[in-house]
Every structure is written in C-alpha cells, then in structure tokens.
N, C-alpha and C positions, 0 to 999 in steps of 0.2 A: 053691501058689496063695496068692494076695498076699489079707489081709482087707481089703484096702483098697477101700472103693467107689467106682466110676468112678461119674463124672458121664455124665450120655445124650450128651454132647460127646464126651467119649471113649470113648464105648463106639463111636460114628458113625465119628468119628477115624481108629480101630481098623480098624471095618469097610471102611472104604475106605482105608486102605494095605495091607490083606491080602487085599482081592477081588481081584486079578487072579491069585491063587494059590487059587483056587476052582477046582476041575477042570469043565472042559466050559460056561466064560462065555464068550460072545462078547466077544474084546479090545477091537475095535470099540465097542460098546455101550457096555463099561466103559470103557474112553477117554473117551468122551463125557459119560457122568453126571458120572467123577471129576473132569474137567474143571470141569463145570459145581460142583458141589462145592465144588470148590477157588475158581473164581471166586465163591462165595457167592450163587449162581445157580440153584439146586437147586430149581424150581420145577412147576409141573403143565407150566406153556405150552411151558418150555425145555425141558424132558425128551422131552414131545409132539416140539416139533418139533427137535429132535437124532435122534429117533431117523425122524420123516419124511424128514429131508434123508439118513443111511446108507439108509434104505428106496431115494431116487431113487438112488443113488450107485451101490446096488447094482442096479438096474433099469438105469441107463444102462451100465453094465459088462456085466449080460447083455445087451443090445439090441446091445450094439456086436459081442458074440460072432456073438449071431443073424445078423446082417447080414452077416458073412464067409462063409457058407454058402455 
C-alpha cells in the first residue's frame, strides 16, 4: 500500500474507472452516471433524469413485450 494521499479527485477518479467491476451494478445505470461524470455533468437534475429516461426505456421495451401477447 502506497502512503501517498489521494486527493478526493482521485479517490472519485478511482471509483469510477473500477465501478463497473462491482459485482451485481446495473451496466445501464453506470454507463450513465460515468458518462455524465466524465462530461463534468454529475449533477442531482442529470442523474434524476438519466436514470427517468433508462426507467421509460425500460417500460417501453416491456410494453412492447406486453403488446405481442
């Protein structure tokens, strides 16, 4: 282990180049945060709605199931 102190930048950094190797995260979701993230975009409103827009995404995918019945 390195004594060297990360700054809270890279300790963030860190945490999102190694969250998609978190067992049992929605890829989805993490695509979106990191995304947003990486655009410097990491906000209450963008987060809200990134993850409203996968909620319809995923409702119109089931409705379109439902509907072949």
């Amino acid at each position: 282990m390195s004594d060297k102190i990360k700054s809270g930048k890279e300790v963030i950094d860190e945490f999102f180049a190694e969250i998609m190797n978190i067992e049992g995260v929605d890829k989805k979701i993490v695509e979106k945060i990191t995304a947003l993230y990486s655009k410097g975009e990491l906000t209450d409103t963008k987060i809200q709605n990134a993850l409203e827009q996968l909620l319809q995404e995923e409702l119109d995918t089931t409705e379109g199931k439902d509907d072949k019945d």
